[in-house]
Biopython code that builds the backbone (N, CA, C, O; Angstrom):
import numpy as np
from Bio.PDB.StructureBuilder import StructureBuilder

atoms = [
    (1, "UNK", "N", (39.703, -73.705, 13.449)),
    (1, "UNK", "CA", (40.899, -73.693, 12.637)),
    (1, "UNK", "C", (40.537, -74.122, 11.210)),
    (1, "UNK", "O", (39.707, -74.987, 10.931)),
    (2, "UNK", "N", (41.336, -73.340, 10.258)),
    (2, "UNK", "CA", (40.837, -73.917, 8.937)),
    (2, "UNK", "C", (42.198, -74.908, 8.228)),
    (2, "UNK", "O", (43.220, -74.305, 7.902)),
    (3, "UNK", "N", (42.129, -76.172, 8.064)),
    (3, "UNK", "CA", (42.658, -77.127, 7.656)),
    (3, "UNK", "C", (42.988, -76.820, 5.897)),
    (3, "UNK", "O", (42.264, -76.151, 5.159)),
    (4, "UNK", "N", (43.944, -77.333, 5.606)),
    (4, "UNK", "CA", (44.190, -76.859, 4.140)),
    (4, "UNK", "C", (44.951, -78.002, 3.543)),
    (4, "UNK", "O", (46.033, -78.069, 4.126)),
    (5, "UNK", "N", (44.834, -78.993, 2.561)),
    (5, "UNK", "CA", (45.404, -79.882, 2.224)),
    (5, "UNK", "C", (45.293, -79.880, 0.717)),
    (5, "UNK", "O", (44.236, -79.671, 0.122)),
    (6, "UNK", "N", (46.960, -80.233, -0.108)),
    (6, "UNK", "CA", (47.027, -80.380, -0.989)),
    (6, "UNK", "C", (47.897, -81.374, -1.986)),
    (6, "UNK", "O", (49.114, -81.263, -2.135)),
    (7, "UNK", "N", (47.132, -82.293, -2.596)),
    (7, "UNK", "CA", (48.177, -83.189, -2.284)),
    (7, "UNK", "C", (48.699, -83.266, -4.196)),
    (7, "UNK", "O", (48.080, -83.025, -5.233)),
    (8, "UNK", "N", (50.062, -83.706, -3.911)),
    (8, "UNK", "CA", (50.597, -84.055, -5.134)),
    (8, "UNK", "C", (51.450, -85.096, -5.491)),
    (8, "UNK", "O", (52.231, -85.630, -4.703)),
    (9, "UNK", "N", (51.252, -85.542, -7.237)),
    (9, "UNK", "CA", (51.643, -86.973, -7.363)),
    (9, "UNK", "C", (52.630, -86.211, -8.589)),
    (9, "UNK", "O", (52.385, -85.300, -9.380)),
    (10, "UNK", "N", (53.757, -86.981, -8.356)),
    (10, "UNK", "CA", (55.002, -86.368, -9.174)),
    (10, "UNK", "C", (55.401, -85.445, -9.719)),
    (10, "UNK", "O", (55.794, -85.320, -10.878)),
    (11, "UNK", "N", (55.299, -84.526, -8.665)),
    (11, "UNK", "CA", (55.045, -83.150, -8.861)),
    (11, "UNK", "C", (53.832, -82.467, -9.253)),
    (11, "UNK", "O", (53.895, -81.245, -9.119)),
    (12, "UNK", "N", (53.095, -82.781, -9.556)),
    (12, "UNK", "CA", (51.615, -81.936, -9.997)),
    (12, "UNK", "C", (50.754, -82.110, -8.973)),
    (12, "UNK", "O", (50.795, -83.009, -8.134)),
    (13, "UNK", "N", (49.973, -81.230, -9.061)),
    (13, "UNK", "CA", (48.833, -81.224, -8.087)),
    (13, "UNK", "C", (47.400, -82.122, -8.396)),
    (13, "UNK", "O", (46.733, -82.232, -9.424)),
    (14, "UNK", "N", (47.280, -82.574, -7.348)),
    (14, "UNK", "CA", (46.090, -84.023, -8.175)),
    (14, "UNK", "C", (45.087, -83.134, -7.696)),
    (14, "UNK", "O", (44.408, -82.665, -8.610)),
    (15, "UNK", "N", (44.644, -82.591, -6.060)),
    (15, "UNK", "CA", (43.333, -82.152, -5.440)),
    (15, "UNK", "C", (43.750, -80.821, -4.546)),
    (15, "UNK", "O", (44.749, -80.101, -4.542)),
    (16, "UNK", "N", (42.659, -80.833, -3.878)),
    (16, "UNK", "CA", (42.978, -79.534, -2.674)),
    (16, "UNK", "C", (41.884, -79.675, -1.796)),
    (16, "UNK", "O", (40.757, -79.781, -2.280)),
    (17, "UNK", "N", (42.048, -79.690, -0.592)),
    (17, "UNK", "CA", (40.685, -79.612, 0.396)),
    (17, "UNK", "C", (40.861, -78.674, 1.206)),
    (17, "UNK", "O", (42.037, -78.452, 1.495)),
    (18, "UNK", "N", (39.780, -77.794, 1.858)),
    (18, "UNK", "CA", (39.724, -76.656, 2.882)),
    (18, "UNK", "C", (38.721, -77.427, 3.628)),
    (18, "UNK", "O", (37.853, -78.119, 3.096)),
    (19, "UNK", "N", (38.934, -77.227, 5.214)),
    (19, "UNK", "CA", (37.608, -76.746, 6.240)),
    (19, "UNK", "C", (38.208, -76.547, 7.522)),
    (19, "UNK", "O", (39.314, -76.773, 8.013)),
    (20, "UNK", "N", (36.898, -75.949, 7.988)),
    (20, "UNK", "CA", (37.094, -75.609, 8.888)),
    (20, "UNK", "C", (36.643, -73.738, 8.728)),
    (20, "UNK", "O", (36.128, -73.097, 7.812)),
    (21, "UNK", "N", (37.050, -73.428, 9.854)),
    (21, "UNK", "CA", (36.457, -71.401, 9.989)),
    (21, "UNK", "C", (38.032, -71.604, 11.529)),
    (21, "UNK", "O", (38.330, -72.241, 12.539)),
    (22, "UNK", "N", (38.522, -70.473, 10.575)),
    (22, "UNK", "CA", (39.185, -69.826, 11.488)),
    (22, "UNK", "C", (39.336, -69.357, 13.338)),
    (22, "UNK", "O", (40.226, -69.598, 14.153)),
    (23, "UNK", "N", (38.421, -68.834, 13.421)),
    (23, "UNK", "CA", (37.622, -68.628, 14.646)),
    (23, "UNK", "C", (38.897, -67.462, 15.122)),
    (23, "UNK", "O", (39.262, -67.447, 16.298)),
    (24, "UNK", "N", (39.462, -66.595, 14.191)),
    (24, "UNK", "CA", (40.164, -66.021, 14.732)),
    (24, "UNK", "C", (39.510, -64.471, 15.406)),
    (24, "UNK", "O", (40.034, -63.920, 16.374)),
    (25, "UNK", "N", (38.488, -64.016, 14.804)),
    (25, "UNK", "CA", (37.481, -62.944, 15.210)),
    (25, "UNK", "C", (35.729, -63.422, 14.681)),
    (25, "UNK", "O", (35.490, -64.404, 13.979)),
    (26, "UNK", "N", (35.033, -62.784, 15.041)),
    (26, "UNK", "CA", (33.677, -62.228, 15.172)),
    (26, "UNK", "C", (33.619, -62.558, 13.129)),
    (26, "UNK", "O", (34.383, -62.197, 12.233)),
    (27, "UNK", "N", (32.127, -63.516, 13.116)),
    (27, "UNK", "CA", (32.474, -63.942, 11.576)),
    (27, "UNK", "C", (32.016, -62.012, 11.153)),
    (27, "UNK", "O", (31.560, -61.033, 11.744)),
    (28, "UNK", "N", (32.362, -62.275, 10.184)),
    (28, "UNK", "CA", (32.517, -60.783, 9.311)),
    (28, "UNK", "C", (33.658, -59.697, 9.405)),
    (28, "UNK", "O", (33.852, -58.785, 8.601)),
    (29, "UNK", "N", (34.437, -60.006, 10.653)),
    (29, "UNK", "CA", (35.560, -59.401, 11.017)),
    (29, "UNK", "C", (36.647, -60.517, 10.766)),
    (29, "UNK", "O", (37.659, -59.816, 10.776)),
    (30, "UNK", "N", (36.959, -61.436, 10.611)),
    (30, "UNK", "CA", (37.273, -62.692, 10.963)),
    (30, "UNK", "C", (38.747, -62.474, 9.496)),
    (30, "UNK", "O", (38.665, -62.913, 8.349)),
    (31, "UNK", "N", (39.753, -61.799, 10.009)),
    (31, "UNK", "CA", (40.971, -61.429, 8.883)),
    (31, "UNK", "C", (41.268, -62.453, 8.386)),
    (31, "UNK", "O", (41.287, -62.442, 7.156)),
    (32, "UNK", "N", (41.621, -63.746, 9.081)),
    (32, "UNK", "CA", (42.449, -65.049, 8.662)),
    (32, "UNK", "C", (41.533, -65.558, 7.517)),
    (32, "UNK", "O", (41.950, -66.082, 6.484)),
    (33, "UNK", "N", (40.223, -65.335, 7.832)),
    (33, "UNK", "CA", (39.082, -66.292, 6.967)),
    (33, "UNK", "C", (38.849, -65.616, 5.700)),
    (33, "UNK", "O", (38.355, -66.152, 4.708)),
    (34, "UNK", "N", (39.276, -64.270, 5.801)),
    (34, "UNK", "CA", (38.829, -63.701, 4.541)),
    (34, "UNK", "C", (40.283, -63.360, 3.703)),
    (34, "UNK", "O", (40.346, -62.862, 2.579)),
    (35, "UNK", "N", (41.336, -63.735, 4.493)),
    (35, "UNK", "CA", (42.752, -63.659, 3.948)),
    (35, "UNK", "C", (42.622, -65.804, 2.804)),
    (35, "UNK", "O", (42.694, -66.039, 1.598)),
    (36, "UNK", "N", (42.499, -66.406, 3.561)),
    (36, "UNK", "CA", (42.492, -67.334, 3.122)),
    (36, "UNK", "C", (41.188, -67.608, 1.733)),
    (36, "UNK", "O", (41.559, -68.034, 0.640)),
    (37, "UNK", "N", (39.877, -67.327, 1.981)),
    (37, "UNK", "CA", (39.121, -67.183, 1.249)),
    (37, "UNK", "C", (39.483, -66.404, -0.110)),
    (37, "UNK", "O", (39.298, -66.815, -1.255)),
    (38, "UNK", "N", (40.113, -65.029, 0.345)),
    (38, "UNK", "CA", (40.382, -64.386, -1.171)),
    (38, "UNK", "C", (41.183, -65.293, -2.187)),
    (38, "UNK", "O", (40.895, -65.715, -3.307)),
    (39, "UNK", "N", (42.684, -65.486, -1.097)),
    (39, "UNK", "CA", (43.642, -66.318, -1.716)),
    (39, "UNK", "C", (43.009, -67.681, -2.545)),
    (39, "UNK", "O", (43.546, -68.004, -3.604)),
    (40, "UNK", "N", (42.038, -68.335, -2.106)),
    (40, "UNK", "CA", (41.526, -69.709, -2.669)),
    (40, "UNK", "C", (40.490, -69.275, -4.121)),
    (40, "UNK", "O", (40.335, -69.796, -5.226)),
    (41, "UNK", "N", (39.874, -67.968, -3.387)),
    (41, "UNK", "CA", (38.793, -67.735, -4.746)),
    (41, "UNK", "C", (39.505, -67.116, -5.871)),
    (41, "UNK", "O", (39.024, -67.372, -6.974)),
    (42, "UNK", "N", (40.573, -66.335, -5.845)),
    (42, "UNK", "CA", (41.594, -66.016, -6.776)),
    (42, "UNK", "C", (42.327, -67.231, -7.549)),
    (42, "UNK", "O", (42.413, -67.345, -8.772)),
    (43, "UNK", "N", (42.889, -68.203, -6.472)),
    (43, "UNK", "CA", (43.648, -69.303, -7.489)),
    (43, "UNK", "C", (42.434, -69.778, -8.310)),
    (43, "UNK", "O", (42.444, -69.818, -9.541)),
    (44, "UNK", "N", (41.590, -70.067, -7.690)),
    (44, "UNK", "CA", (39.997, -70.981, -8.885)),
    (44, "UNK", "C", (40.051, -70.112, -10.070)),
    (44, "UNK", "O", (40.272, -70.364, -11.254)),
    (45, "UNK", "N", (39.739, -68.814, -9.316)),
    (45, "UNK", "CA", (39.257, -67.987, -10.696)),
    (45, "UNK", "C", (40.464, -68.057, -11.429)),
    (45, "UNK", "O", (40.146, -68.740, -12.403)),
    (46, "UNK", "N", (41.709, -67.750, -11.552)),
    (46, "UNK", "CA", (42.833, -67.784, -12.351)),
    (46, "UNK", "C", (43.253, -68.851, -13.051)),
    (46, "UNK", "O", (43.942, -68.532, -14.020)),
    (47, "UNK", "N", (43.074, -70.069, -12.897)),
    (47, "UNK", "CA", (43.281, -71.846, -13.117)),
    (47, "UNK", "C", (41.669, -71.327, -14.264)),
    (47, "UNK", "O", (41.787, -71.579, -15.463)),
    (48, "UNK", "N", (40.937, -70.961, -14.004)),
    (48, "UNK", "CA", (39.557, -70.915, -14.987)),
    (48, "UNK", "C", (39.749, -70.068, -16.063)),
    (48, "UNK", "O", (39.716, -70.379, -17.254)),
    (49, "UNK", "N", (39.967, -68.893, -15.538)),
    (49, "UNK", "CA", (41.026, -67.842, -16.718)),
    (49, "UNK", "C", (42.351, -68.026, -17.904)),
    (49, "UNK", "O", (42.550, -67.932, -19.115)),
    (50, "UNK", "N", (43.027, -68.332, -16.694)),
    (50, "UNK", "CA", (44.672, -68.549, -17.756)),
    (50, "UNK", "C", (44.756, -69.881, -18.548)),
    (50, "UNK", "O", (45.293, -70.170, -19.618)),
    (51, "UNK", "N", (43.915, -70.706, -17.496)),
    (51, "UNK", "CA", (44.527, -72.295, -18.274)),
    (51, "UNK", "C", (43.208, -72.847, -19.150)),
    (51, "UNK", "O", (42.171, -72.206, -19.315)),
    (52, "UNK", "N", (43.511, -74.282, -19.708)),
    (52, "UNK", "CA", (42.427, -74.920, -20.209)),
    (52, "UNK", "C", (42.536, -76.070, -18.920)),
    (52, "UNK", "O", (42.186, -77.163, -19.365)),
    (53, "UNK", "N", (42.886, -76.150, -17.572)),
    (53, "UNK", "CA", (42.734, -77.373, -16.942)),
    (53, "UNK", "C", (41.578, -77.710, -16.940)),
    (53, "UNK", "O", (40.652, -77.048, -17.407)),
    (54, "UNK", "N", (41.469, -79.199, -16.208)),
    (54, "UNK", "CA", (39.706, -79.203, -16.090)),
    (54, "UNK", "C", (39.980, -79.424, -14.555)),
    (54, "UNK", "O", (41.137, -79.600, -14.172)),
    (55, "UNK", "N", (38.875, -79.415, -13.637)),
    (55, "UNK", "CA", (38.879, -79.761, -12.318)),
    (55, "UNK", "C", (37.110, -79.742, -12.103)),
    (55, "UNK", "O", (36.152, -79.254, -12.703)),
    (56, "UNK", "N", (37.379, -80.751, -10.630)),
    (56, "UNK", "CA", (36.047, -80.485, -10.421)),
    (56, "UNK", "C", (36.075, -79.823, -9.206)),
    (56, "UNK", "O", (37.188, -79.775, -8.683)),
    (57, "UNK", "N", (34.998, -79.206, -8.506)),
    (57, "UNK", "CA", (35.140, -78.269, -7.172)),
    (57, "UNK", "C", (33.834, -78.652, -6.534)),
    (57, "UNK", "O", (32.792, -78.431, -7.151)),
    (58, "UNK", "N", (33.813, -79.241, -5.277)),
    (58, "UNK", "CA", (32.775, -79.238, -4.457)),
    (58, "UNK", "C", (32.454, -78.283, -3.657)),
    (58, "UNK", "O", (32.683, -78.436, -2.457)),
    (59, "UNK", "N", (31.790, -76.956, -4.182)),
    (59, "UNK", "CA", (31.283, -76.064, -2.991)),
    (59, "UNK", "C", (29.655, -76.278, -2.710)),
    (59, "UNK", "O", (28.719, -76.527, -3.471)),
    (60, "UNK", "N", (29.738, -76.075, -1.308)),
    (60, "UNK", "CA", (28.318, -75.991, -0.669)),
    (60, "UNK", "C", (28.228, -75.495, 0.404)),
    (60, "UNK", "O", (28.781, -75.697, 1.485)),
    (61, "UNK", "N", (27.153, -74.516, -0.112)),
    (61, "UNK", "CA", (26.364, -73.023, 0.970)),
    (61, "UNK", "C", (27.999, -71.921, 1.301)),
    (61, "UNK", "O", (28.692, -71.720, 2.298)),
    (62, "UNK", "N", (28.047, -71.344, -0.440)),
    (62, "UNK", "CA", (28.878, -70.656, -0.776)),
    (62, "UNK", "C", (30.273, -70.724, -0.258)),
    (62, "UNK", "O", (31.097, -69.812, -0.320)),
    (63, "UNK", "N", (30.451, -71.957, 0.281)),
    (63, "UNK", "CA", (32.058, -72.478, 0.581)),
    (63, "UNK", "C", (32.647, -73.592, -0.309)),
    (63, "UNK", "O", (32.148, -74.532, -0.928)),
    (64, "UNK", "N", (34.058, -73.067, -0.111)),
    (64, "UNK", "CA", (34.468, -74.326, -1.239)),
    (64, "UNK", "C", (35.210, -75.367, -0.665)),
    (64, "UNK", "O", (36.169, -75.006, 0.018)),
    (65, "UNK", "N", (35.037, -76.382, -0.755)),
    (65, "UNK", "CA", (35.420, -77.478, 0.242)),
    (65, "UNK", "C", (36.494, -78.362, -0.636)),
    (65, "UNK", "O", (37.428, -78.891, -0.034)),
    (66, "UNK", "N", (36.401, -78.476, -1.638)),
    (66, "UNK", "CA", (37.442, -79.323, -2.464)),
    (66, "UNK", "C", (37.717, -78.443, -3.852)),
    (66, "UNK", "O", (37.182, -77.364, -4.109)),
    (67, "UNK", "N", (38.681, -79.159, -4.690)),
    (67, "UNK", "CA", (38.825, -79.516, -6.213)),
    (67, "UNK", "C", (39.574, -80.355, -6.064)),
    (67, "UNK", "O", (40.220, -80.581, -5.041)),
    (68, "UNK", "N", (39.600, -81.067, -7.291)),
    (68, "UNK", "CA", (40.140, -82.360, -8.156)),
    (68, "UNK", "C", (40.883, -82.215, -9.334)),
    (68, "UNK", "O", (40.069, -82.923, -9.928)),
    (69, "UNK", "N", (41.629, -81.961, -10.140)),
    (69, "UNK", "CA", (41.901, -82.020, -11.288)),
    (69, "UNK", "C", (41.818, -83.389, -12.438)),
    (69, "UNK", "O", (42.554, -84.375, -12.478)),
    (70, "UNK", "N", (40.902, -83.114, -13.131)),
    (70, "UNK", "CA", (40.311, -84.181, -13.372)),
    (70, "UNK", "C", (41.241, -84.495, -14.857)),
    (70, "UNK", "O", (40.907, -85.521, -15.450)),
    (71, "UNK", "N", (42.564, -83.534, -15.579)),
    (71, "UNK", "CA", (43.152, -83.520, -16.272)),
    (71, "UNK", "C", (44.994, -83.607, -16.146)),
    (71, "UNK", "O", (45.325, -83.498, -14.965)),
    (72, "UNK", "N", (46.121, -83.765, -17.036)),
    (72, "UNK", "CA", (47.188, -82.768, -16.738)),
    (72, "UNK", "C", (46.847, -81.590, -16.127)),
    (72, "UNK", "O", (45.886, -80.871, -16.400)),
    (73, "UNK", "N", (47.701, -81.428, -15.267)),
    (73, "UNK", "CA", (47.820, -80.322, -14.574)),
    (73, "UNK", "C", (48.855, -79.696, -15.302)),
    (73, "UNK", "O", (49.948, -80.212, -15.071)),
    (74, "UNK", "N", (48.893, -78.321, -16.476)),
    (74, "UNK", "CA", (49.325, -77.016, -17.000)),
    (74, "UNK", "C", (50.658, -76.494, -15.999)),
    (74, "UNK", "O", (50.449, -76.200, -14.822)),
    (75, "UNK", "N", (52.093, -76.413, -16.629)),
    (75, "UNK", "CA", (53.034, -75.772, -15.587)),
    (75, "UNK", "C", (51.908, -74.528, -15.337)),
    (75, "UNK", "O", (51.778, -74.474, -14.114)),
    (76, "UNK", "N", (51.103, -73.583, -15.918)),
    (76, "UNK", "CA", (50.529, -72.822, -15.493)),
    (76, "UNK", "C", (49.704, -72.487, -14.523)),
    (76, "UNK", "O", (49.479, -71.393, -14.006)),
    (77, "UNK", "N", (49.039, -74.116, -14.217)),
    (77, "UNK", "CA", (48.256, -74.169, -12.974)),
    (77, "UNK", "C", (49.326, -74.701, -11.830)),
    (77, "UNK", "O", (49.102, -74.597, -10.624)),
    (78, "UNK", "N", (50.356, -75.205, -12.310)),
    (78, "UNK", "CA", (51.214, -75.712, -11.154)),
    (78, "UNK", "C", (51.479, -74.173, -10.403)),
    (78, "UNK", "O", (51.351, -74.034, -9.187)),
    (79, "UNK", "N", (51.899, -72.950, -11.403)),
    (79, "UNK", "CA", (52.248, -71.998, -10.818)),
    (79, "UNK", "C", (51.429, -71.325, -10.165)),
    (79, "UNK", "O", (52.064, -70.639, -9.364)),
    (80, "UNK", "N", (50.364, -71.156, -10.080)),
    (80, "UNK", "CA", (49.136, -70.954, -9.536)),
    (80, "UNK", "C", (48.893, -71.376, -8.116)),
    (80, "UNK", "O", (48.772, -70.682, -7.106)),
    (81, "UNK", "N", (48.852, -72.586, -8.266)),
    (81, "UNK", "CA", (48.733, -73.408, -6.888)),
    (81, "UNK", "C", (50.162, -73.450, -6.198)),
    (81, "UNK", "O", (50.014, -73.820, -5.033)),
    (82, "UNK", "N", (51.057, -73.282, -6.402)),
    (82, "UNK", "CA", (52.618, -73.202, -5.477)),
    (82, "UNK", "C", (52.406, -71.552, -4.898)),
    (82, "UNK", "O", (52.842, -71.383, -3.760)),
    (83, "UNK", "N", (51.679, -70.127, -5.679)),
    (83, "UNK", "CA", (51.403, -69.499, -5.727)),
    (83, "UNK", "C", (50.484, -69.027, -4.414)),
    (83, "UNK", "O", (50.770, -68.164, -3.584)),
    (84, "UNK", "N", (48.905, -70.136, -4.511)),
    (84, "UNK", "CA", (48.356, -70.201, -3.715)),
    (84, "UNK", "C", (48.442, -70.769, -2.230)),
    (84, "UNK", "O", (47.815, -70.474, -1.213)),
    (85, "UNK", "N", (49.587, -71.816, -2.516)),
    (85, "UNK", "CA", (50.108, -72.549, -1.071)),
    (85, "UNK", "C", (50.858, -71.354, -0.064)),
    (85, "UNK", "O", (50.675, -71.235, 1.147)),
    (86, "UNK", "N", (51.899, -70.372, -1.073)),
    (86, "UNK", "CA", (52.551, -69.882, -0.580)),
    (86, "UNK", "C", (51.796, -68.921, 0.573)),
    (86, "UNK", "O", (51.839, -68.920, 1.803)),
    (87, "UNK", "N", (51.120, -68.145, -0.371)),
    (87, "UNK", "CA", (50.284, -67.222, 0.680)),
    (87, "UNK", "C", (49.361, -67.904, 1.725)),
    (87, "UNK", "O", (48.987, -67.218, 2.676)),
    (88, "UNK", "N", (48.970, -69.173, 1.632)),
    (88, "UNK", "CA", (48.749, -69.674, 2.391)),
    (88, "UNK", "C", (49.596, -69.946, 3.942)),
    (88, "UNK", "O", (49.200, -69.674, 5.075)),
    (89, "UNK", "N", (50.617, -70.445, 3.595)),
    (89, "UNK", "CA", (51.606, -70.211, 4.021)),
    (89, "UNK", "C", (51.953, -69.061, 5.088)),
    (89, "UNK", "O", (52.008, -69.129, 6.316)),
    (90, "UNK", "N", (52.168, -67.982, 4.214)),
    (90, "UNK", "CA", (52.330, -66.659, 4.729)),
    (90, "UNK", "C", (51.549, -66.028, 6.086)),
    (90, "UNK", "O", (51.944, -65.477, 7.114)),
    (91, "UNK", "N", (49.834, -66.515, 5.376)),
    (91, "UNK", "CA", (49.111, -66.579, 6.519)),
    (91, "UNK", "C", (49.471, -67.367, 7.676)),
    (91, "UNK", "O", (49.570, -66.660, 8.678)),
    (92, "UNK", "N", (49.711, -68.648, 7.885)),
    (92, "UNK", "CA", (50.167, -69.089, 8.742)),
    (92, "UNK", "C", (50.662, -69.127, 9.647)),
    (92, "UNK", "O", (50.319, -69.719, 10.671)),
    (93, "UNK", "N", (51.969, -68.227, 9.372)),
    (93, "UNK", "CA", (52.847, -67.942, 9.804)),
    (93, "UNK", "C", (52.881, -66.693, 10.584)),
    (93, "UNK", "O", (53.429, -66.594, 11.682)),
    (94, "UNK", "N", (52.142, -65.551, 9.837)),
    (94, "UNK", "CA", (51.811, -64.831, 10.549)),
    (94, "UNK", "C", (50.839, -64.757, 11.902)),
    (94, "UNK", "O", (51.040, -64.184, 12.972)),
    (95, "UNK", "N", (49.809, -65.486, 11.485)),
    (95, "UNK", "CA", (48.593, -65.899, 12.620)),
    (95, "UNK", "C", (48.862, -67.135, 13.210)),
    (95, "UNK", "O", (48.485, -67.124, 14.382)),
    (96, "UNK", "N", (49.247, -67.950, 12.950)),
    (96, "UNK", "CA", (49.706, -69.094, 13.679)),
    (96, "UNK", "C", (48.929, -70.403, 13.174)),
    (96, "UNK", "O", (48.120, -70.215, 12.265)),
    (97, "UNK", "N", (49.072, -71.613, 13.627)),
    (97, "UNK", "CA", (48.936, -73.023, 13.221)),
    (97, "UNK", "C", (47.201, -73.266, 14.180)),
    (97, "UNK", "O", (46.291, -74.089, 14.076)),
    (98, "UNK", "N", (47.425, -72.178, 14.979)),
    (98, "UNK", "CA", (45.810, -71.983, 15.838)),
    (98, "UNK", "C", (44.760, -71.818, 14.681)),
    (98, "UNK", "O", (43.646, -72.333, 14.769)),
    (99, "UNK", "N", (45.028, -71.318, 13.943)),
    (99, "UNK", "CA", (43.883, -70.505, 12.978)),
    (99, "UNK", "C", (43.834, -71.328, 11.422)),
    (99, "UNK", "O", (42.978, -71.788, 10.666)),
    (100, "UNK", "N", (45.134, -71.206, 11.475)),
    (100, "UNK", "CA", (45.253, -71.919, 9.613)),
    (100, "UNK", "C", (46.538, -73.133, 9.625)),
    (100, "UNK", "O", (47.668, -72.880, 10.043)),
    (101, "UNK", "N", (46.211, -74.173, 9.207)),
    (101, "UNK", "CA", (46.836, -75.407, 9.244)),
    (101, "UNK", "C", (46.991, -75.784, 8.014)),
    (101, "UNK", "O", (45.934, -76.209, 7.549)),
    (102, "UNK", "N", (48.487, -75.827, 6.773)),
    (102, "UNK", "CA", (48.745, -75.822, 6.075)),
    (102, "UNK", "C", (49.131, -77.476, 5.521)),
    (102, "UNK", "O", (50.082, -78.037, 6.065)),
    (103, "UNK", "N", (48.638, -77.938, 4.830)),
    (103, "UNK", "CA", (49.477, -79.517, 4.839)),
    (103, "UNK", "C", (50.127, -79.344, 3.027)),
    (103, "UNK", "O", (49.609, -78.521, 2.273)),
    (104, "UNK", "N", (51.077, -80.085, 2.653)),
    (104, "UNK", "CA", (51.217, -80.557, 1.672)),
    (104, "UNK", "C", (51.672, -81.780, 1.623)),
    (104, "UNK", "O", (51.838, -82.333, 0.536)),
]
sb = StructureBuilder()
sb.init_structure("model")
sb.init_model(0)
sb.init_chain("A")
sb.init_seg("    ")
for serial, (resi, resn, name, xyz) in enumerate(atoms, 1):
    if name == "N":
        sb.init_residue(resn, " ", resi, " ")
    sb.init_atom(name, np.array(xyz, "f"), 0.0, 1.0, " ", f" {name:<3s}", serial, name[0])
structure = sb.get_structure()
């Protein structure tokens, strides 16, 4: 199951953590993991694009396991990440709490 936590302090988003693997199919077939993966590598890349936030991101052996926002958090990145929860979300719901575990 992949765990998803994001936590926020008066409204803004302070961090974000992922782990875990889905285990919903055969890795390379594996829909939930690569539904969730796009969704996470899109919000990074877009928060890097649109905004000036700063954050830090712990990935290792091409997974991304955290960020931090190490600044204000931008209504722009707020929208981003409510953005990214959602489809998170979505997944969820569709595949179930077996596969993807949403916290806020």
């Amino acid at each position: 199951m992949i765990q998803v936590q994001a936590v926020k302090q008066n409204g803004r988003y302070k961090s974000f953590t992922i782990e875990g693997h889905a285990g919903y199919a055969d890795p390379g077939e594996d829909i939930v993991c690569a539904a969730v993966s796009a969704l996470v590598i899109n919000a990074i890349n877009s928060i890097e694009k649109f905004t000036e936030d700063a954050y830090t991101c712990d990935c290792q052996d091409g997974m991304i396991k955290s960020w931090e926002f190490t600044s204000e958090v931008s209504e722009q990145t707020t929208l981003l990440m409510d953005s990214l929860m959602l489809g998170l979300a979505d997944v969820q719901k569709s595949y179930g709490e077996k596969y993807l575990k949403v916290n806020r």
